[in-house]
PDB file of N, CA, C and O in Angstrom, chain B, residues numbered from 101:
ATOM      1  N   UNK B 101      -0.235  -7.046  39.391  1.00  0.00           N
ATOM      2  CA  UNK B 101       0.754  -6.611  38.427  1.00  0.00           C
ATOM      3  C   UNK B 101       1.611  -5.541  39.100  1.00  0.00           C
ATOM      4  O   UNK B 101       1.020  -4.531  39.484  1.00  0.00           O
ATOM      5  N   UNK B 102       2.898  -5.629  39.287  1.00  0.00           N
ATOM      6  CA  UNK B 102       3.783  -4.783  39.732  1.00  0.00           C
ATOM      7  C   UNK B 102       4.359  -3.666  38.481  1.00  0.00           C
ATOM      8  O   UNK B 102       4.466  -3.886  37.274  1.00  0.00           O
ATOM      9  N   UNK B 103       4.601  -2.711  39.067  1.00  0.00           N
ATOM     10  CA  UNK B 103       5.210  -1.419  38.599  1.00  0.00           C
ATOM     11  C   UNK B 103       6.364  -1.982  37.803  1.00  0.00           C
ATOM     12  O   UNK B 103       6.556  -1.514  36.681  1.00  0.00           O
ATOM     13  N   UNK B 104       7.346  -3.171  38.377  1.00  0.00           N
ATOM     14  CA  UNK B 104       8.335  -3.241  36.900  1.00  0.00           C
ATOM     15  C   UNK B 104       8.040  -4.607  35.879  1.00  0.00           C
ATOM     16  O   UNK B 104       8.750  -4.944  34.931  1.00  0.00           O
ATOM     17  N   UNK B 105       6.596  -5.390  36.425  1.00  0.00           N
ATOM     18  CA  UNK B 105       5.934  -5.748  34.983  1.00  0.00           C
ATOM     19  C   UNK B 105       5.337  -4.680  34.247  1.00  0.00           C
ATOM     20  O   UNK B 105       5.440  -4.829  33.030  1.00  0.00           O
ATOM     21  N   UNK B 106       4.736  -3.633  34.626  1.00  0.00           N
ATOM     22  CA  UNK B 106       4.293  -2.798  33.809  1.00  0.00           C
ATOM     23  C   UNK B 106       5.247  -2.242  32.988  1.00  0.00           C
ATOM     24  O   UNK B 106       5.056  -2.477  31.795  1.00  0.00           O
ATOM     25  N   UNK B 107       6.437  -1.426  33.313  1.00  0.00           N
ATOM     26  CA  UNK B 107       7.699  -1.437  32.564  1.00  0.00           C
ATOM     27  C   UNK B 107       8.531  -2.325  31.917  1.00  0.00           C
ATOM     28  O   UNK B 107       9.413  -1.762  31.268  1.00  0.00           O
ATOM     29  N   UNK B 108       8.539  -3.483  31.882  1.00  0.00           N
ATOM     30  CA  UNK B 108       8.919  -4.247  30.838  1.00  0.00           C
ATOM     31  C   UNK B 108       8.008  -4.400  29.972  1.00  0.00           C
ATOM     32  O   UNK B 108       8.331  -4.434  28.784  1.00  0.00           O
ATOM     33  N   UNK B 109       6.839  -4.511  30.307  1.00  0.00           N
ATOM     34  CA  UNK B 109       5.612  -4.190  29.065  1.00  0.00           C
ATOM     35  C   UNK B 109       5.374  -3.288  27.904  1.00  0.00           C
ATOM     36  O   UNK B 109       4.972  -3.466  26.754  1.00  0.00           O
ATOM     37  N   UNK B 110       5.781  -2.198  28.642  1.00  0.00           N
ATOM     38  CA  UNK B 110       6.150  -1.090  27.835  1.00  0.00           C
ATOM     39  C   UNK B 110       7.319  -0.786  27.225  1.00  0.00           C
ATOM     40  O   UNK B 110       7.374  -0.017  26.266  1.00  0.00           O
ATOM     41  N   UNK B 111       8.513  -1.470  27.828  1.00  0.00           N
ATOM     42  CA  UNK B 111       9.987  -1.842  27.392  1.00  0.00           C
ATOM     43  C   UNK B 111       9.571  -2.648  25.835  1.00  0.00           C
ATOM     44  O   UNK B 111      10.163  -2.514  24.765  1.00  0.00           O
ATOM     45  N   UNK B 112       8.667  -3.286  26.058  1.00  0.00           N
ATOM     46  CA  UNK B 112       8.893  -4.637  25.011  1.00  0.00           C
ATOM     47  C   UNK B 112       8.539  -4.210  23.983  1.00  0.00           C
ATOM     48  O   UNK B 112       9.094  -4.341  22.892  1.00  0.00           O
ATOM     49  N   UNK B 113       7.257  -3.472  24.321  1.00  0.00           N
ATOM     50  CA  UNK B 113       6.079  -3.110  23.207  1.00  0.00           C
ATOM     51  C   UNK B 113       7.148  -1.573  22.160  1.00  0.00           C
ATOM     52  O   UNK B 113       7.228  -1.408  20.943  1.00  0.00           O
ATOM     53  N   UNK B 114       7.623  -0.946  23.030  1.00  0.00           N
ATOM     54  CA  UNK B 114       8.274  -0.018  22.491  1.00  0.00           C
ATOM     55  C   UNK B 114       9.248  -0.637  21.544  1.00  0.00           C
ATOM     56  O   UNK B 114       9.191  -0.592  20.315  1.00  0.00           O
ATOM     57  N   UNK B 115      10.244  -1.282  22.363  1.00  0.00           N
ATOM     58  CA  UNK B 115      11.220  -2.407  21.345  1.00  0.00           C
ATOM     59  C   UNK B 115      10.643  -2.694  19.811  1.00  0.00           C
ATOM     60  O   UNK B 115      11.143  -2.568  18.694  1.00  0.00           O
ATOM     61  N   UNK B 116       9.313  -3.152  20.311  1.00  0.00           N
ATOM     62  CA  UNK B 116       9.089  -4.136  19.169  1.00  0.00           C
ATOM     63  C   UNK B 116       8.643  -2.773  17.865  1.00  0.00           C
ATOM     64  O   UNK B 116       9.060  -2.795  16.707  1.00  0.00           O
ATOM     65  N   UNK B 117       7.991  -2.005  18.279  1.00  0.00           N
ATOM     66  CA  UNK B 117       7.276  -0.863  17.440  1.00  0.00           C
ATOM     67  C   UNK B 117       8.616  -0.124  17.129  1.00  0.00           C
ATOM     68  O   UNK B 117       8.313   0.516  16.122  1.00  0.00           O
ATOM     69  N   UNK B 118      10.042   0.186  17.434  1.00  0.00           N
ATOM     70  CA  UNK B 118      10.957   0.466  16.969  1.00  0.00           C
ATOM     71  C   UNK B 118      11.474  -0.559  15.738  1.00  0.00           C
ATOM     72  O   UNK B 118      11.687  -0.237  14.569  1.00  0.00           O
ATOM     73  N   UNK B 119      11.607  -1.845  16.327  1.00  0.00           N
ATOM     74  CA  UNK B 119      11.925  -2.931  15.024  1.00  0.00           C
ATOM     75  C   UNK B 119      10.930  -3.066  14.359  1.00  0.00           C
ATOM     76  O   UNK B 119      11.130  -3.646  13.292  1.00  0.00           O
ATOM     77  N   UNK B 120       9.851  -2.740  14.570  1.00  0.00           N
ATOM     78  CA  UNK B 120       9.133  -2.708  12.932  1.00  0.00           C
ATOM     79  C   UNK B 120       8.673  -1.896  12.294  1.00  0.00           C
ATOM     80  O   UNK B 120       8.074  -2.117  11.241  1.00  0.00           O
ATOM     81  N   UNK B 121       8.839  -0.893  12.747  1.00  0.00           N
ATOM     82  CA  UNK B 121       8.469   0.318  11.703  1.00  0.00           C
ATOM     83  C   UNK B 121      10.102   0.859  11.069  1.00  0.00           C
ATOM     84  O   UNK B 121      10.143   1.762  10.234  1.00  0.00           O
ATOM     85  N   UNK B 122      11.357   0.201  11.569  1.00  0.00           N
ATOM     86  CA  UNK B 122      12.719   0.443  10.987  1.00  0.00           C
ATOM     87  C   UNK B 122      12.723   0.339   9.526  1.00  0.00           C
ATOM     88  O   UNK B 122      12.685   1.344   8.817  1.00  0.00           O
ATOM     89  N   UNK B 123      12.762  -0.718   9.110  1.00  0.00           N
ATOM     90  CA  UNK B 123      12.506  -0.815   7.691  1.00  0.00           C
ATOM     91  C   UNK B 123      12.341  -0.017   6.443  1.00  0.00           C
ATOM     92  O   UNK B 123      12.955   0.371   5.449  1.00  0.00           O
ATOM     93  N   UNK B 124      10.590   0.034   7.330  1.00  0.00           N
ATOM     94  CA  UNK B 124       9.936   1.344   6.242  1.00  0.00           C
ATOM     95  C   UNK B 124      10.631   2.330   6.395  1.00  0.00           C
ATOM     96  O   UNK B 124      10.923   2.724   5.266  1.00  0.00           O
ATOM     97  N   UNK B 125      11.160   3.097   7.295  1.00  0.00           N
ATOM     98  CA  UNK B 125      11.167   4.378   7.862  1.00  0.00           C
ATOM     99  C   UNK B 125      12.606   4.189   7.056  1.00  0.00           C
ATOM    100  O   UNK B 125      12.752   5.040   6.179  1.00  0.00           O
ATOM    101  N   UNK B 126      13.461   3.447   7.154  1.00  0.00           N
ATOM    102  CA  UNK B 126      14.887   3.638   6.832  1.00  0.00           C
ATOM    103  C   UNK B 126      15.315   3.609   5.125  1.00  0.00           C
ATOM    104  O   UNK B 126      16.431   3.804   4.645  1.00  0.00           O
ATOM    105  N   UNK B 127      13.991   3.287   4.390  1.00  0.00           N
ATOM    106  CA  UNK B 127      13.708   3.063   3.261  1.00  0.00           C
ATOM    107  C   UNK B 127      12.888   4.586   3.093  1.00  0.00           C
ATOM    108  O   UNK B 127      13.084   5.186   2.036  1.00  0.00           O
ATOM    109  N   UNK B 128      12.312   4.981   3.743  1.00  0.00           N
ATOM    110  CA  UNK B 128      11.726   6.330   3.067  1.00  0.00           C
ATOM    111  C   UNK B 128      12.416   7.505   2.910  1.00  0.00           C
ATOM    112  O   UNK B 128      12.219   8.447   2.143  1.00  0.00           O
ATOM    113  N   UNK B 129      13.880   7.170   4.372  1.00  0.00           N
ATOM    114  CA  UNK B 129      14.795   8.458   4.760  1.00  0.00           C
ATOM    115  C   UNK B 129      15.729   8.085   3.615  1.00  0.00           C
ATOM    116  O   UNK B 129      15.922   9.023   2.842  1.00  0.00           O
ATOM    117  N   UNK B 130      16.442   6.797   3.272  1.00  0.00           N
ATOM    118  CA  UNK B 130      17.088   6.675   2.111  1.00  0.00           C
ATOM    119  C   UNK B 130      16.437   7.230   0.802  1.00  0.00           C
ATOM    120  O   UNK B 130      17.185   8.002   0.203  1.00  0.00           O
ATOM    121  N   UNK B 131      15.448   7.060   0.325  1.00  0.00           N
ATOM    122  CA  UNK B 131      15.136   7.390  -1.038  1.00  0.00           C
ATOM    123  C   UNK B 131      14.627   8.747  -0.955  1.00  0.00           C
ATOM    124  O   UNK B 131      14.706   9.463  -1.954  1.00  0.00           O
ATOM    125  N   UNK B 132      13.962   9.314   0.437  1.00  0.00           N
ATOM    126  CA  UNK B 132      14.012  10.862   0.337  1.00  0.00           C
ATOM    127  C   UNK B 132      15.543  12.018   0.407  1.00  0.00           C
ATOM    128  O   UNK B 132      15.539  13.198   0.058  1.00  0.00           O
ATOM    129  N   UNK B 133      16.569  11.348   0.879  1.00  0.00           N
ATOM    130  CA  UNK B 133      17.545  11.908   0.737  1.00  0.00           C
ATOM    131  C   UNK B 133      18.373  11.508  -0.566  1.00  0.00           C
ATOM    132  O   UNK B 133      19.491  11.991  -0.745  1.00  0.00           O
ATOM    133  N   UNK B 134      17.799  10.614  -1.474  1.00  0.00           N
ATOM    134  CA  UNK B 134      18.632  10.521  -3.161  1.00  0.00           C
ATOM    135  C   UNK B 134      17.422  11.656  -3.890  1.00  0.00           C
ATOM    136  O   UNK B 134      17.843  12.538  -4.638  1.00  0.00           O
ATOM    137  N   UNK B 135      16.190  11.562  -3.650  1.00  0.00           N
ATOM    138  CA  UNK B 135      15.495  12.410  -4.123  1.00  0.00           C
ATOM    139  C   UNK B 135      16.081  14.067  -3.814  1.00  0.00           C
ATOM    140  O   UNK B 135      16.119  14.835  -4.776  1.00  0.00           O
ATOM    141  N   UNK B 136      16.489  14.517  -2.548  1.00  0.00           N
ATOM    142  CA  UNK B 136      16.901  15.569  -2.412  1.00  0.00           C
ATOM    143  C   UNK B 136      17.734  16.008  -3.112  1.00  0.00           C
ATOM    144  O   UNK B 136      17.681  17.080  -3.715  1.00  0.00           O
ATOM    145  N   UNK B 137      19.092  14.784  -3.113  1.00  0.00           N
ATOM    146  CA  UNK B 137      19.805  14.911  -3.805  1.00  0.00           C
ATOM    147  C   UNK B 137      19.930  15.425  -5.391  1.00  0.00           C
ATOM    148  O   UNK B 137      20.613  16.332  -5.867  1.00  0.00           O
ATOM    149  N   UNK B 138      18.957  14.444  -6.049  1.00  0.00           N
ATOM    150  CA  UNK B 138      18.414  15.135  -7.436  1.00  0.00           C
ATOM    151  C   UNK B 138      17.818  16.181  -7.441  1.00  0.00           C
ATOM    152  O   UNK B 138      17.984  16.858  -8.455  1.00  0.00           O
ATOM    153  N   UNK B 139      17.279  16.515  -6.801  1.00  0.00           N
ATOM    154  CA  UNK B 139      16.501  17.956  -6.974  1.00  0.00           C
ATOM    155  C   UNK B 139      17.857  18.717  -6.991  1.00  0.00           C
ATOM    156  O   UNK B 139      18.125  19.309  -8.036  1.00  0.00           O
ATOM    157  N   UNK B 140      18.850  18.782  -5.842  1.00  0.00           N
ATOM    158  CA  UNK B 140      19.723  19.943  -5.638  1.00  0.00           C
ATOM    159  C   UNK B 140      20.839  19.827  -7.031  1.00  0.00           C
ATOM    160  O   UNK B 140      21.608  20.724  -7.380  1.00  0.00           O
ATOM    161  N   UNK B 141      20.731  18.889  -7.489  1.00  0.00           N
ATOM    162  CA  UNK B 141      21.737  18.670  -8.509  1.00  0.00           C
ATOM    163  C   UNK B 141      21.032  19.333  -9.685  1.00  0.00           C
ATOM    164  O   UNK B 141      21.697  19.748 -10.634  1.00  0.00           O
ATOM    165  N   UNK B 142      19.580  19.455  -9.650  1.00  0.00           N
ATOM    166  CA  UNK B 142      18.619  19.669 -11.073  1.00  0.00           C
ATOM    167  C   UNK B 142      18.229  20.803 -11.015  1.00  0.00           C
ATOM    168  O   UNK B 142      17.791  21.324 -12.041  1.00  0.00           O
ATOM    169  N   UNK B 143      18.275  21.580  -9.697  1.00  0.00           N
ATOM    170  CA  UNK B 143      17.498  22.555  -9.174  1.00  0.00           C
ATOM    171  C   UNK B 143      15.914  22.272  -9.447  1.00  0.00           C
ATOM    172  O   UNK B 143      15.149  23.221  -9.622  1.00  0.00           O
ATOM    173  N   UNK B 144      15.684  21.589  -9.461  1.00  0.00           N
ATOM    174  CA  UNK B 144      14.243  21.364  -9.470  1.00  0.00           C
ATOM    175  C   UNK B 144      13.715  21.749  -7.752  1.00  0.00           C
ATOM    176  O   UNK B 144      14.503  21.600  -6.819  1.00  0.00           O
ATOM    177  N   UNK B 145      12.570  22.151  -7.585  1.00  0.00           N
ATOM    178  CA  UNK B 145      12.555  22.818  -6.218  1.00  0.00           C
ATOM    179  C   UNK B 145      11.160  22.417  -6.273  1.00  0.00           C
ATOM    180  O   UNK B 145      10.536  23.475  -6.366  1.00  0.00           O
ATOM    181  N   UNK B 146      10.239  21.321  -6.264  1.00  0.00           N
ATOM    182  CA  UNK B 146       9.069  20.417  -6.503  1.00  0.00           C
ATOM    183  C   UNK B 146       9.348  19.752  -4.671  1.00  0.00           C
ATOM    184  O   UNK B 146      10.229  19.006  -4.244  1.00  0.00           O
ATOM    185  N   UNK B 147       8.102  20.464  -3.908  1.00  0.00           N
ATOM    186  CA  UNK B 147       7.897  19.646  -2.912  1.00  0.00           C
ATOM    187  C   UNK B 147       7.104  18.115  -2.791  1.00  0.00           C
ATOM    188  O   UNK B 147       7.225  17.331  -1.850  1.00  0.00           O
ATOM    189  N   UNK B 148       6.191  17.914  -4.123  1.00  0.00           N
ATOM    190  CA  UNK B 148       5.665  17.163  -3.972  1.00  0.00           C
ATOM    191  C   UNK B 148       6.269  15.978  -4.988  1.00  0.00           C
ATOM    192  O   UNK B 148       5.619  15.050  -5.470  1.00  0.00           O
ATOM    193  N   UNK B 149       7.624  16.249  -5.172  1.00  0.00           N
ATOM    194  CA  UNK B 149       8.175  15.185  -6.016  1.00  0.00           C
ATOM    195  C   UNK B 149       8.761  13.967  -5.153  1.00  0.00           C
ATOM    196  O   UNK B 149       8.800  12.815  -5.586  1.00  0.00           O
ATOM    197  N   UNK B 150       9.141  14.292  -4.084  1.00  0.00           N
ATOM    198  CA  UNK B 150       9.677  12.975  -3.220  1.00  0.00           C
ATOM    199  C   UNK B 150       8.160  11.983  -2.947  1.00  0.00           C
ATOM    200  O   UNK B 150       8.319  10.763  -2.968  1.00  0.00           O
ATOM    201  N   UNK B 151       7.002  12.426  -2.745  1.00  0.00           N
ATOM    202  CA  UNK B 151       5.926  11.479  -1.934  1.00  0.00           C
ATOM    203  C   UNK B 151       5.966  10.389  -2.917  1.00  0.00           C
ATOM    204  O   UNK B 151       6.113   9.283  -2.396  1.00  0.00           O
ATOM    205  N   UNK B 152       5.858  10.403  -4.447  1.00  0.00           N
ATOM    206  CA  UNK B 152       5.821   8.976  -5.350  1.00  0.00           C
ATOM    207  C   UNK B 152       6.680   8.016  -4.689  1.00  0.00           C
ATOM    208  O   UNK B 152       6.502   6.913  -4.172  1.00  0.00           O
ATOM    209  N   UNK B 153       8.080   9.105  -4.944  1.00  0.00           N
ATOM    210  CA  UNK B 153       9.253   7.585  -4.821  1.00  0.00           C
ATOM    211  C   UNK B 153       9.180   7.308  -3.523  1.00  0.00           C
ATOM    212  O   UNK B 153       9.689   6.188  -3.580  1.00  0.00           O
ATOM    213  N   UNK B 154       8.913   7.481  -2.265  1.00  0.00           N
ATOM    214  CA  UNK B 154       8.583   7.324  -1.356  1.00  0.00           C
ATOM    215  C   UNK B 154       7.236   6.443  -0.791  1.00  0.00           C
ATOM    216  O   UNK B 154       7.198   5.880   0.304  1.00  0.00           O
ATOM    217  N   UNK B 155       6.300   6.456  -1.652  1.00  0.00           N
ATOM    218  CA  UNK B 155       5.135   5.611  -1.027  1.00  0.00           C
ATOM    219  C   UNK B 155       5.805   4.333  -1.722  1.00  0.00           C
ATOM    220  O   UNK B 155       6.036   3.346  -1.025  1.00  0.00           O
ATOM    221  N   UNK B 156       6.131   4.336  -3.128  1.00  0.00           N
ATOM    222  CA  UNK B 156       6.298   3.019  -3.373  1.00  0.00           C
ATOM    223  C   UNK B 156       7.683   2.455  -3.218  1.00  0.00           C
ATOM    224  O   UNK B 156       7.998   1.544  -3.984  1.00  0.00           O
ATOM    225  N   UNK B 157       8.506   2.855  -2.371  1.00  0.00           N
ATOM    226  CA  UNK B 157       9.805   2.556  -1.874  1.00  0.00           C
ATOM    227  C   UNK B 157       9.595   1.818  -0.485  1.00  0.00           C
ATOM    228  O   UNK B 157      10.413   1.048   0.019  1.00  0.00           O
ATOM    229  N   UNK B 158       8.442   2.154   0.019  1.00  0.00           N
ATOM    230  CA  UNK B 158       7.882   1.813   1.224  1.00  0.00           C
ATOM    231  C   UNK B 158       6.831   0.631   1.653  1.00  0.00           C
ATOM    232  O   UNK B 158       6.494   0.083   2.703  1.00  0.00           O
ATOM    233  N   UNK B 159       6.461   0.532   0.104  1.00  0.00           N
ATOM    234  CA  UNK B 159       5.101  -0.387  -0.418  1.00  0.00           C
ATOM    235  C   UNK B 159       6.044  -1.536  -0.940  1.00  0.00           C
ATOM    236  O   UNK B 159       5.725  -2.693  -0.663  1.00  0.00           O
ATOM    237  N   UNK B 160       7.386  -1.257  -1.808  1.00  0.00           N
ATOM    238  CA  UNK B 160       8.584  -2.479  -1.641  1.00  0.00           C
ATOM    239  C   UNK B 160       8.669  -2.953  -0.422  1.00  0.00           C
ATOM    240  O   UNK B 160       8.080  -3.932   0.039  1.00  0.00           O
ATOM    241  N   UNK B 161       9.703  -1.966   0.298  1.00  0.00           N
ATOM    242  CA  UNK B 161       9.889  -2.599   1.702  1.00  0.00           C
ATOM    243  C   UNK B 161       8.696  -3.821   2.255  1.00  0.00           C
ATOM    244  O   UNK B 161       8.628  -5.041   2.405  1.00  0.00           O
ATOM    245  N   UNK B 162       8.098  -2.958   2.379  1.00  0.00           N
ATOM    246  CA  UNK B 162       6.723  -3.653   3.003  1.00  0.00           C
ATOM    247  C   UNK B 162       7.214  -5.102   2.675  1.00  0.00           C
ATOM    248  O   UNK B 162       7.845  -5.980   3.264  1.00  0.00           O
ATOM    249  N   UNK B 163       6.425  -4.875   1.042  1.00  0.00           N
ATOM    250  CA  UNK B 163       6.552  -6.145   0.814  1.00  0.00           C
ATOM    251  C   UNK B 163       7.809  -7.512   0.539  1.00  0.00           C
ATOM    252  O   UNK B 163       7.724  -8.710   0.271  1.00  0.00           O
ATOM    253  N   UNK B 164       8.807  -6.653   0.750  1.00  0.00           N
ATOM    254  CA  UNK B 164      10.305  -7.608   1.522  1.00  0.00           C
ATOM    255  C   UNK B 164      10.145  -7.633   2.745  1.00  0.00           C
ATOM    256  O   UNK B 164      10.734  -8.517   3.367  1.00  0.00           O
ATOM    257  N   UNK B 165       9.627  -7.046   3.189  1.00  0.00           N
ATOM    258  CA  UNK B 165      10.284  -7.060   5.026  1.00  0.00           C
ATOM    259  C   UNK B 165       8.822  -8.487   5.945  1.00  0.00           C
ATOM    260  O   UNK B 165       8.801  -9.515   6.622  1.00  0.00           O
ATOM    261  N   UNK B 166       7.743  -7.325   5.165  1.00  0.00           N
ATOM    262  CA  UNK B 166       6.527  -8.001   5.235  1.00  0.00           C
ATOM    263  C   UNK B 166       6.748  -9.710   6.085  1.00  0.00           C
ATOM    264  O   UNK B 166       6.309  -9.839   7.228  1.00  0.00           O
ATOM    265  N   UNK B 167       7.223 -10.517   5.606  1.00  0.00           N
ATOM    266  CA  UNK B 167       7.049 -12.031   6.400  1.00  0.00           C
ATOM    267  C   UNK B 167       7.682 -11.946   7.345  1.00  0.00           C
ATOM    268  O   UNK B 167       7.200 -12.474   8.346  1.00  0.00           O
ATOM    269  N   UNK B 168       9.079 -11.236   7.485  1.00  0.00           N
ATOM    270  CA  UNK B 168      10.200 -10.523   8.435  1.00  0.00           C
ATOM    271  C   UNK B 168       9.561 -10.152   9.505  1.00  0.00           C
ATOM    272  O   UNK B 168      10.096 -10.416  10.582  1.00  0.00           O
ATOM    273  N   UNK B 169       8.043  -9.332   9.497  1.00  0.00           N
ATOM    274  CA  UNK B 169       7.920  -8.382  10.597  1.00  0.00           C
ATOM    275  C   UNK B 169       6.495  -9.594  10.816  1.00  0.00           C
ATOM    276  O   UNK B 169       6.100  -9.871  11.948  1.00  0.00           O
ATOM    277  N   UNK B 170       6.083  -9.994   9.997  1.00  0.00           N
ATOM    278  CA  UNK B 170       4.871 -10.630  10.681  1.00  0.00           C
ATOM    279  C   UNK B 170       5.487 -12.061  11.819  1.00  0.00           C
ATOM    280  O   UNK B 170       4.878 -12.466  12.809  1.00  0.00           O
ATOM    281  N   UNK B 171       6.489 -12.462  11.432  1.00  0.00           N
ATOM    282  CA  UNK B 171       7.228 -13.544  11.716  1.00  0.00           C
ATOM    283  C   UNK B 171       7.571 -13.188  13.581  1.00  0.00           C
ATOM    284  O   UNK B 171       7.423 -13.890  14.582  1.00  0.00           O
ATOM    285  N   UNK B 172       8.132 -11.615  13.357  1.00  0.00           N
ATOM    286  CA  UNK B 172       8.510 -11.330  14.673  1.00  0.00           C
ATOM    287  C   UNK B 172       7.357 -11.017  15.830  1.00  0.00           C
ATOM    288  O   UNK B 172       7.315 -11.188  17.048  1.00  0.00           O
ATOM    289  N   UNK B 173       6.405 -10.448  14.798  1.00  0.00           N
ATOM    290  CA  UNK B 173       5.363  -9.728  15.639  1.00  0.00           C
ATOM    291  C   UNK B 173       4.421 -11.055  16.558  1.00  0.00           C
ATOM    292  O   UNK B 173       4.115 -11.226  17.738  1.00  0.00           O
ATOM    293  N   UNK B 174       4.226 -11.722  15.414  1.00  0.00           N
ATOM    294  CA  UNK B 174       3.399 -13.250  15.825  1.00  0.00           C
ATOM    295  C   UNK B 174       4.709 -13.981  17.159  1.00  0.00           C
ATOM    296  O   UNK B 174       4.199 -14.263  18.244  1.00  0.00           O
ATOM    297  N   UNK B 175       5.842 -14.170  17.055  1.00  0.00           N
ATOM    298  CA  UNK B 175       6.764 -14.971  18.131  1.00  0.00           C
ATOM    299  C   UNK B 175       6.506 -13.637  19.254  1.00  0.00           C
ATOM    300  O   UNK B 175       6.513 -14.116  20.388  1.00  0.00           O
ATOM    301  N   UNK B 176       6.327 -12.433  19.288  1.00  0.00           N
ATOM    302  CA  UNK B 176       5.687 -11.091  20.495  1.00  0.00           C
ATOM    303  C   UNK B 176       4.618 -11.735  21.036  1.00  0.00           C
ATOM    304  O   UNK B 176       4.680 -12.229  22.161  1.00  0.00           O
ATOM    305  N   UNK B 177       3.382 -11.794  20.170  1.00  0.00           N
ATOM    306  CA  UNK B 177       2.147 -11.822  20.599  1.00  0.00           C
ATOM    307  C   UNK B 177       1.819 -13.244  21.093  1.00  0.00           C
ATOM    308  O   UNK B 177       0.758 -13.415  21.694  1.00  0.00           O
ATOM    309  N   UNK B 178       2.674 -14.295  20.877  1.00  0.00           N
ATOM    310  CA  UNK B 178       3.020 -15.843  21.521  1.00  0.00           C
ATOM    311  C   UNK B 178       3.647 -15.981  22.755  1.00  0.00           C
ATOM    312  O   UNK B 178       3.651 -16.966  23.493  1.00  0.00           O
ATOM    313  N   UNK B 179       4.233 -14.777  22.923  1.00  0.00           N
ATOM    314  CA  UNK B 179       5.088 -14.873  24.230  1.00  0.00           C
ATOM    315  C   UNK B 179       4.176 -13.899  25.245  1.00  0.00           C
ATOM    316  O   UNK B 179       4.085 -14.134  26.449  1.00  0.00           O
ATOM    317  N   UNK B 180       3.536 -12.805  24.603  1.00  0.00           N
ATOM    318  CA  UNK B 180       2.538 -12.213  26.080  1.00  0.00           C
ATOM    319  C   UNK B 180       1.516 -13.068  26.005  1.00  0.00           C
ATOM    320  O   UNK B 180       1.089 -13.141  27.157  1.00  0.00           O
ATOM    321  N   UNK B 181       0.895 -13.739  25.329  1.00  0.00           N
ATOM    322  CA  UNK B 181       0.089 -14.733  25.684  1.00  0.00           C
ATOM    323  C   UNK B 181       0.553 -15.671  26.773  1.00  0.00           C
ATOM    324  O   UNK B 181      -0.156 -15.931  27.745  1.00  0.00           O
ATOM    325  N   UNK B 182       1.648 -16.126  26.605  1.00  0.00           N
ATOM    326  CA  UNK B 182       2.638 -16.934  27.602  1.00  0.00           C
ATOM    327  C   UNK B 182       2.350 -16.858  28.598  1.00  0.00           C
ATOM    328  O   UNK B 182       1.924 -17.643  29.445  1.00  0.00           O
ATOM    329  N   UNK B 183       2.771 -14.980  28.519  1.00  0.00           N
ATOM    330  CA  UNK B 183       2.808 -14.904  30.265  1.00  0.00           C
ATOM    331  C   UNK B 183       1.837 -14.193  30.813  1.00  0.00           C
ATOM    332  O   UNK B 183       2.182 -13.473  31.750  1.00  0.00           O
ATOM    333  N   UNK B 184       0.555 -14.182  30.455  1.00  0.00           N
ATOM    334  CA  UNK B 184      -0.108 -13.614  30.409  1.00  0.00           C
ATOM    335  C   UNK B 184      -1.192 -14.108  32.008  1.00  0.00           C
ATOM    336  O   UNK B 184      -2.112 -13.556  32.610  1.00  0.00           O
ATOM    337  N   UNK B 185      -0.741 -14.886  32.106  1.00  0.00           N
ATOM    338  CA  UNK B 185      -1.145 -15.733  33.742  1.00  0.00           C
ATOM    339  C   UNK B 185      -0.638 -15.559  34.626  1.00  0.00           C
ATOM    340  O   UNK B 185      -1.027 -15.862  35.754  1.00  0.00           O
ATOM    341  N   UNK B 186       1.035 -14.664  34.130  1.00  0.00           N
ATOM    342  CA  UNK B 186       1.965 -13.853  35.182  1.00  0.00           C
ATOM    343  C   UNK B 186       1.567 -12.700  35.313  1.00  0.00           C
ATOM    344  O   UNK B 186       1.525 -12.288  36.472  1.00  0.00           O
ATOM    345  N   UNK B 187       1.195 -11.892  34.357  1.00  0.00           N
ATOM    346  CA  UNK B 187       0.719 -11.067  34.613  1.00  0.00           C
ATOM    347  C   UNK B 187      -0.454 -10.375  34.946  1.00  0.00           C
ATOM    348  O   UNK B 187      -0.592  -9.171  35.165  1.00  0.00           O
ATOM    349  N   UNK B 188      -1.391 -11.396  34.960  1.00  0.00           N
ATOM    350  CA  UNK B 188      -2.620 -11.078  35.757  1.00  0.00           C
ATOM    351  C   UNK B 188      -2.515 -11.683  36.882  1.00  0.00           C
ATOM    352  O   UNK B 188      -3.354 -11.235  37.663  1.00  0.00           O
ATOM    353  N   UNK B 189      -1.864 -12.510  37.347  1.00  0.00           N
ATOM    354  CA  UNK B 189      -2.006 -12.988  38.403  1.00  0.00           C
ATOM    355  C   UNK B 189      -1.440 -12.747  39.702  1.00  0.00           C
ATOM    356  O   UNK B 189      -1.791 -13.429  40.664  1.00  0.00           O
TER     357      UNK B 189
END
């Protein structure tokens, strides 16, 4: 195994752990910044009021994105299997 299979390995794997944790993450920063929003409009000053709308904003996602990310992750884990004779070998 050469030094720039090892770096595309880690290229890929990074890639892929960026596209799938996007989702959630872009769904928690959206509904924690409308939550902020209400608070500053309400003055309500409750740190533990964003975690609700947030777990289950995320527990949606999930479950929209959900076939989305298993779909991609499974065509990942099909393709290092692939080459997986290149890279041990």
């Amino acid at each position: 195994m050469t030094p720039d299979m090892v770096i595309k390995l880690a290229e890929q794997a990074i890639y892929m752990i960026i596209l799938l944790s996007a989702p959630m993450l872009l769904t928690a920063l959206a509904v924690g910044l409308m939550v902020s929003v209400f608070q500053a409009m309400t003055q309500i000053q409750e740190q533990t009021l964003s975690f609700i709308p947030k777990i289950v904003a995320v527990f949606i996602a999930l479950l929209i994105f959900g076939p989305w990310m298993l779909t991609i992750l499974m065509d990942y884990t099909r393709d290092l299997m692939q080459q997986l004779p290149q890279i041990i070998g």
